[in-house]
N, C-alpha and C positions, 0 to 999 in steps of 0.2 A: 593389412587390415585385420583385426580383430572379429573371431567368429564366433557364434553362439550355435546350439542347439536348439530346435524350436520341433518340439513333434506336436501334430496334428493326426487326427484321426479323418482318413478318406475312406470312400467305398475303394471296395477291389476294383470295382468296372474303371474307376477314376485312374487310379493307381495306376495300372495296366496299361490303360489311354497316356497317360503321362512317360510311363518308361519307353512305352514304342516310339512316341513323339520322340524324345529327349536321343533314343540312339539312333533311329531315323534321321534325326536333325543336327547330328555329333555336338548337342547342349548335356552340360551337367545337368543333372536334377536338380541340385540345389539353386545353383546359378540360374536357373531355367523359373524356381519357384520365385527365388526373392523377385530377380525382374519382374513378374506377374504380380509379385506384392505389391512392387512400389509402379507399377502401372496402373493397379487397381485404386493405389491412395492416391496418387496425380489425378488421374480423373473423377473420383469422390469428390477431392477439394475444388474442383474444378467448375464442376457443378454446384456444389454449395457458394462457391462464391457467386453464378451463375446467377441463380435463386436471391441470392443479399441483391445483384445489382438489381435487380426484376425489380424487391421491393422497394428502392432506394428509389427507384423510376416516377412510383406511384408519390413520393415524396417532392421529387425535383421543382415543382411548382414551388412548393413553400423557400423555397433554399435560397438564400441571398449572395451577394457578392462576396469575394476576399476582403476586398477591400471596405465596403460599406459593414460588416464585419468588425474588424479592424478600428473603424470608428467609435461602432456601439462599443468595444472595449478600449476607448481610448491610449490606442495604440499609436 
């Protein structure tokens, strides 16, 4: 798999907290960071879709069949 460089600017305190973690825990850093990225994008989307169905809810009253649907487009 194909890698990229990606620098960020952390605090020291961060930084630190991250290296103990990471040899404490025998994780790469990097391997350590992306999972956290793409943990942190899983649950963002996660949420936001959350939120769509919430509003989608307030809609459901109006929403008609597939089928009666179907009809009105003379399907």
């Amino acid at each position: 798999m194909d890698k990229v460089t990606f620098a960020v600017k952390i605090s020291p305190k961060v930084r630190e907290k991250l290296k103990k973690f990471c040899v404490g825990h025998g994780f790469k850093q990097g391997y350590f960071v992306e999972k956290a990225i793409e943990e942190k994008l899983a649950q963002t989307e996660k949420m936001e879709d959350i939120l769509e169905l919430k509003k989608l809810e307030t809609q459901e009253s109006q929403a008609i069949s597939f089928e009666e649907y179907l009809k009105k487009r003379s399907v």
